[in-house]
C-alpha beads as a LAMMPS data file, in Angstrom:
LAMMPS data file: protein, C-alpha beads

193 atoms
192 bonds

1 atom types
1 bond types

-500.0 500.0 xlo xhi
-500.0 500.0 ylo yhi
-500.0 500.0 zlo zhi

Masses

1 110.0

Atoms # bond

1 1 1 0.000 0.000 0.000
2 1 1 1.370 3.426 -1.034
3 1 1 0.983 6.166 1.444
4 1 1 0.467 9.955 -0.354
5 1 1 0.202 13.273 0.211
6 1 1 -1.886 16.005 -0.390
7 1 1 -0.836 19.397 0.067
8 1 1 -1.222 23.148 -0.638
9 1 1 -1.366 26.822 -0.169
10 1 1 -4.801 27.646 2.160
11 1 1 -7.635 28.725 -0.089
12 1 1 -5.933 26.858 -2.786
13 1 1 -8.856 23.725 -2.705
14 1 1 -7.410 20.516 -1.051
15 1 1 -10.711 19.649 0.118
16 1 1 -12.630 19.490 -2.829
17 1 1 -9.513 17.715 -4.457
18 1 1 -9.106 14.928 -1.807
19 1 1 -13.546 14.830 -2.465
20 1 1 -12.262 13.553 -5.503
21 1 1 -10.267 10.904 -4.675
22 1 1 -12.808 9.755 -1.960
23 1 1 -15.586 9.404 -5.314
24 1 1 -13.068 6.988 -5.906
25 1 1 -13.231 4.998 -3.006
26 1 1 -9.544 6.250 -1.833
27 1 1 -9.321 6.074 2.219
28 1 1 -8.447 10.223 2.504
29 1 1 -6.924 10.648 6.353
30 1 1 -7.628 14.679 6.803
31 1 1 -4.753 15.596 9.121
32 1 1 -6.407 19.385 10.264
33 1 1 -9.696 17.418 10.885
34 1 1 -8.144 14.605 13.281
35 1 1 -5.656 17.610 14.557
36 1 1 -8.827 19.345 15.568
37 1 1 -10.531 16.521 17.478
38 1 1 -7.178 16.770 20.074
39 1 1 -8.442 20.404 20.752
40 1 1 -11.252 18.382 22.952
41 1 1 -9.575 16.178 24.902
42 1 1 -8.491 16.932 28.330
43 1 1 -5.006 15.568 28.717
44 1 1 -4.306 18.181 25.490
45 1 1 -6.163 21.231 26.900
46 1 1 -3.644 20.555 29.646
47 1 1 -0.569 19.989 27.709
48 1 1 -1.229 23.267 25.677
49 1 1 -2.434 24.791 28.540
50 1 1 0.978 24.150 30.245
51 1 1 3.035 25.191 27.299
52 1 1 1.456 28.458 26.269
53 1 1 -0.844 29.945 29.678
54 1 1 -3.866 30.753 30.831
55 1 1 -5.122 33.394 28.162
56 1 1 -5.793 30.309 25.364
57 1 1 -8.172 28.733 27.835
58 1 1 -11.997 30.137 27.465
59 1 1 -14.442 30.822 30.402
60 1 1 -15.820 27.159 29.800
61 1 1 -12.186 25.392 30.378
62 1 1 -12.014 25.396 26.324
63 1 1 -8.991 25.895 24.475
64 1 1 -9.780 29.899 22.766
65 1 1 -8.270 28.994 19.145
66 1 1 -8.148 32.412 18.594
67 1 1 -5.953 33.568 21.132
68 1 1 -3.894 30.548 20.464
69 1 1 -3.411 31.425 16.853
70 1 1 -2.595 35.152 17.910
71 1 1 0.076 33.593 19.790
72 1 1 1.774 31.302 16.887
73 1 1 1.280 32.951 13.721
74 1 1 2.625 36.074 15.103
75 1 1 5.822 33.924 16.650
76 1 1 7.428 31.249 14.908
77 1 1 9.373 29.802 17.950
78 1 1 6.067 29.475 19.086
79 1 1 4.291 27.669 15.886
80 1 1 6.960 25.149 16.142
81 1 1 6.565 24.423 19.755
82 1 1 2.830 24.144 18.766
83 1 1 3.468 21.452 16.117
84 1 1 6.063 19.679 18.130
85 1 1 2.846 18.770 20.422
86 1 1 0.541 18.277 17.177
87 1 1 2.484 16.748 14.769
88 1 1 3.781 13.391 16.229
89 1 1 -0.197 12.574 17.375
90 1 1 -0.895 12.961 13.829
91 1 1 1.780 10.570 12.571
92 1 1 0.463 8.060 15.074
93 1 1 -3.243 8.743 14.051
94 1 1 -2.166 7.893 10.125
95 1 1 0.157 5.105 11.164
96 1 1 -3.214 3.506 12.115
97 1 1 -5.452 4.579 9.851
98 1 1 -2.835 3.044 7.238
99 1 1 -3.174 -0.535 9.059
100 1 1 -7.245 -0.370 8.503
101 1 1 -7.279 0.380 5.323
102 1 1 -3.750 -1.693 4.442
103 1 1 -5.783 -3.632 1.556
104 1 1 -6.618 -0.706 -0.481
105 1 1 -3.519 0.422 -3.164
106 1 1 -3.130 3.466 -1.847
107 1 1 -3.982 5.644 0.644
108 1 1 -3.968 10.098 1.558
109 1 1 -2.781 12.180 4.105
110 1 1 -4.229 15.643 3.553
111 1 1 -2.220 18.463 5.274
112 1 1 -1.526 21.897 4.653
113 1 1 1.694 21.667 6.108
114 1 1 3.129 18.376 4.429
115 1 1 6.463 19.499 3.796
116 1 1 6.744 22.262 6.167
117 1 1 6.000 19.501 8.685
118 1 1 8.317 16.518 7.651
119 1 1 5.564 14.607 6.708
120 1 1 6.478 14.105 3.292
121 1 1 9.092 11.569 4.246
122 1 1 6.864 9.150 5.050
123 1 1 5.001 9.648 1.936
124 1 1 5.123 7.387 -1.151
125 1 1 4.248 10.322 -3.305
126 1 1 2.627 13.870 -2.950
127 1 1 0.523 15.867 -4.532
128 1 1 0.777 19.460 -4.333
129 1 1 -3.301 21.402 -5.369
130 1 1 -2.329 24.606 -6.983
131 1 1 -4.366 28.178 -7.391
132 1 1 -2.776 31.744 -7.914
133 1 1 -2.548 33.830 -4.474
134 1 1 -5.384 36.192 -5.356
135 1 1 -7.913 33.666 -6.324
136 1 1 -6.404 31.726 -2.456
137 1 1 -7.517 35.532 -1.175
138 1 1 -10.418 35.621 -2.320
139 1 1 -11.809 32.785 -1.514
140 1 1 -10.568 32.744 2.177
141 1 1 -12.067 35.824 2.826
142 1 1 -15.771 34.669 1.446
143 1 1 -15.193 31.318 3.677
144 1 1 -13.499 32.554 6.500
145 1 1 -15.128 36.231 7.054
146 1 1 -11.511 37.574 7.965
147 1 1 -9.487 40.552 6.529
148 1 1 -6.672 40.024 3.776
149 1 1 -4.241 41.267 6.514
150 1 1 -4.828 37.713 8.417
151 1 1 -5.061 35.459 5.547
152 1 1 -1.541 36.901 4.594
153 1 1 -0.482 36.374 7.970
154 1 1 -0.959 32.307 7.492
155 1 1 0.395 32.029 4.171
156 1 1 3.713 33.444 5.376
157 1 1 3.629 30.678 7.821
158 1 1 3.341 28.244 5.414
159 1 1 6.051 27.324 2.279
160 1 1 5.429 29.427 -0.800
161 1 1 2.910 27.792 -3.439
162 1 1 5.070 27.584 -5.975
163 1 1 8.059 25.877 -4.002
164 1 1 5.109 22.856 -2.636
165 1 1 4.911 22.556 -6.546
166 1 1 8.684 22.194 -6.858
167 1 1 8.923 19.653 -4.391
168 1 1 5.888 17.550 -5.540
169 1 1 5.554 14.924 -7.285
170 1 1 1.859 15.752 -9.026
171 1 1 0.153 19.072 -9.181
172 1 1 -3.318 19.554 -9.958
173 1 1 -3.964 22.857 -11.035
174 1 1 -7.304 23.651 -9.190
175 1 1 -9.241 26.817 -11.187
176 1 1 -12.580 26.850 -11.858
177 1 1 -13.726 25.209 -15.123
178 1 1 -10.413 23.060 -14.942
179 1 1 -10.842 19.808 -15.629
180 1 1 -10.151 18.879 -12.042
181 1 1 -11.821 15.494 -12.065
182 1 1 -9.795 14.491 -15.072
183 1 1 -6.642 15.644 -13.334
184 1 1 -7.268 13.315 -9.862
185 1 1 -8.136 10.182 -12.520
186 1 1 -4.832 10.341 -14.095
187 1 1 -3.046 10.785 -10.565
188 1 1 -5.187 7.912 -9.534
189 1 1 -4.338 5.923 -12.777
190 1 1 -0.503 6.214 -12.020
191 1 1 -0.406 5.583 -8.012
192 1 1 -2.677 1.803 -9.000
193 1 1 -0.275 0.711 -11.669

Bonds

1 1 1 2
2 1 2 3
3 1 3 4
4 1 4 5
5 1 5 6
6 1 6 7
7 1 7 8
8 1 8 9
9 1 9 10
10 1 10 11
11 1 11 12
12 1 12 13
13 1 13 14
14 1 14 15
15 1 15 16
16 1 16 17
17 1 17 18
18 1 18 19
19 1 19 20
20 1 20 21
21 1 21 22
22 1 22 23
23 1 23 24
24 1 24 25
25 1 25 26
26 1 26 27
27 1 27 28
28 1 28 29
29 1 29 30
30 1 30 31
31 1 31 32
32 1 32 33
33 1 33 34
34 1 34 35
35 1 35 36
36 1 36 37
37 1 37 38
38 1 38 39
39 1 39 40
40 1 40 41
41 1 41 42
42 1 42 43
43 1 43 44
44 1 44 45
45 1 45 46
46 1 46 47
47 1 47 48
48 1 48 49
49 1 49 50
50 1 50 51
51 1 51 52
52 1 52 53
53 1 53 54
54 1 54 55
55 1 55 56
56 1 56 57
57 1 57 58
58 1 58 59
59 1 59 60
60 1 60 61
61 1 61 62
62 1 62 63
63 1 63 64
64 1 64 65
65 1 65 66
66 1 66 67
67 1 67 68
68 1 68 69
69 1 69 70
70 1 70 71
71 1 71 72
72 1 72 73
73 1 73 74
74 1 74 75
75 1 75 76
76 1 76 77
77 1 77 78
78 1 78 79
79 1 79 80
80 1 80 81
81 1 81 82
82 1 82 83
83 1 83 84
84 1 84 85
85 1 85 86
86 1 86 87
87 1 87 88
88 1 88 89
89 1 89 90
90 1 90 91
91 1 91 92
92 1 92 93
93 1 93 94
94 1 94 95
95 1 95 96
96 1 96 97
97 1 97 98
98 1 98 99
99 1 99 100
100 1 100 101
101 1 101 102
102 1 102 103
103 1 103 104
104 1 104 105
105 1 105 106
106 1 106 107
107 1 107 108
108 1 108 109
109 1 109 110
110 1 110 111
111 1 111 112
112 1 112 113
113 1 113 114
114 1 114 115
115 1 115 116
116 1 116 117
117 1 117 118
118 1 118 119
119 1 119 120
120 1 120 121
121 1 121 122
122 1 122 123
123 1 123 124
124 1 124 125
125 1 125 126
126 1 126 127
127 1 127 128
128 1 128 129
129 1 129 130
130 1 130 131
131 1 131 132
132 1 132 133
133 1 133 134
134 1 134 135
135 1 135 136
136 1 136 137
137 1 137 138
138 1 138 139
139 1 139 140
140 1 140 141
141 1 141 142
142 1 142 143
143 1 143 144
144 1 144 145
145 1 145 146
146 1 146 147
147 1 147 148
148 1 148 149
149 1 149 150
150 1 150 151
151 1 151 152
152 1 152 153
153 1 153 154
154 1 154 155
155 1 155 156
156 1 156 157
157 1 157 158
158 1 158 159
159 1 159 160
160 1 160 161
161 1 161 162
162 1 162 163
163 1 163 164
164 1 164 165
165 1 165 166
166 1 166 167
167 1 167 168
168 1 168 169
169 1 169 170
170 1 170 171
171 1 171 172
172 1 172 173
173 1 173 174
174 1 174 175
175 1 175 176
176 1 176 177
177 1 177 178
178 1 178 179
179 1 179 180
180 1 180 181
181 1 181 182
182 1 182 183
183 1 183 184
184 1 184 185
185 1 185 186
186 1 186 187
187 1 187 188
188 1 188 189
189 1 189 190
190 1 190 191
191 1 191 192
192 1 192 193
């Protein structure tokens, strides 16, 4: 069983790409998902809670995203002490979603921080979804509600689009009217041979 990755820019589309691959019966493993359940579990509200103080826990005991993120995307020490907590639970989470789903030919780790993370050594192959910057913009804002100010924020904390294309082994360029369905086939048709 091949393990790949799926990767890119936020705003760029992984979701509806990796919707793809799941029409085709492709076990998807959605790292931010899983990575989002943790946020609800006491032991981690703890551990972050230790690590980073009192102001990202909410009145209810809760961990307050937002004043987390205000923290690490404005201080990259910070970020990385984050996914030194994060990212390890995620390898573990994907190490056994790979052993349930170890009879299909391949399966996909979505993350927006593939290669940024390290995770793309334990990948087979990656794919890297692909959109120009202002389109990213655009649509962030519309899904989000945020300012371009914070959207600009996260993309400097993640690698530039067009080096995740570099180090990828696929791209699927992801505008609309693109033939994006006939793009995931053809991936799909090389990772089964």
């Amino acid at each position: 069983m091949k393990r790949v990755g799926i990767t890119g820019g936020i705003g760029c589309g992984k979701s509806t790409v990796v919707a793809e691959f799941q029409k085709l019966g492709v076990p998807c493993f959605v790292a931010d998902s899983i990575a989002a359940e943790y946020y609800r579990r006491k032991d981690f509200i703890k551990t972050l809670q230790t690590r980073f103080g009192d102001l990202i826990i909410d009145a209810d005991g809760n961990i307050d995203k937002k004043a987390l993120a205000k923290i690490v995307f404005s201080q990259p020490t910070q970020l990385k002490q984050l996914n030194q907590i994060v990212h390890p639970m995620v390898m573990h989470d994907f190490d056994c979603f790979c052993k349930v789903h170890s009879s299909a030919p391949y399966v996909i780790m979505e993350s927006a921080i593939l290669f940024d993370s390290g995770f793309d050594q334990y990948m087979d192959a990656t794919i890297c979804v692909y959109l120009d910057i202002e389109e990213r913009i655009r649509r962030v804002m519309l899904r989000d509600k945020c300012d371009e100010g914070t959207i600009m924020q996260r993309i400097s904390n993640q690698l530039p689009a067009e080096v995740m294309m570099q180090k990828a082994d696929y791209v699927i360029l992801n505008y609309e009217g693109n033939p994006r369905q006939r793009q995931v086939m053809h991936i799909n048709n090389l990772l089964i041979q």
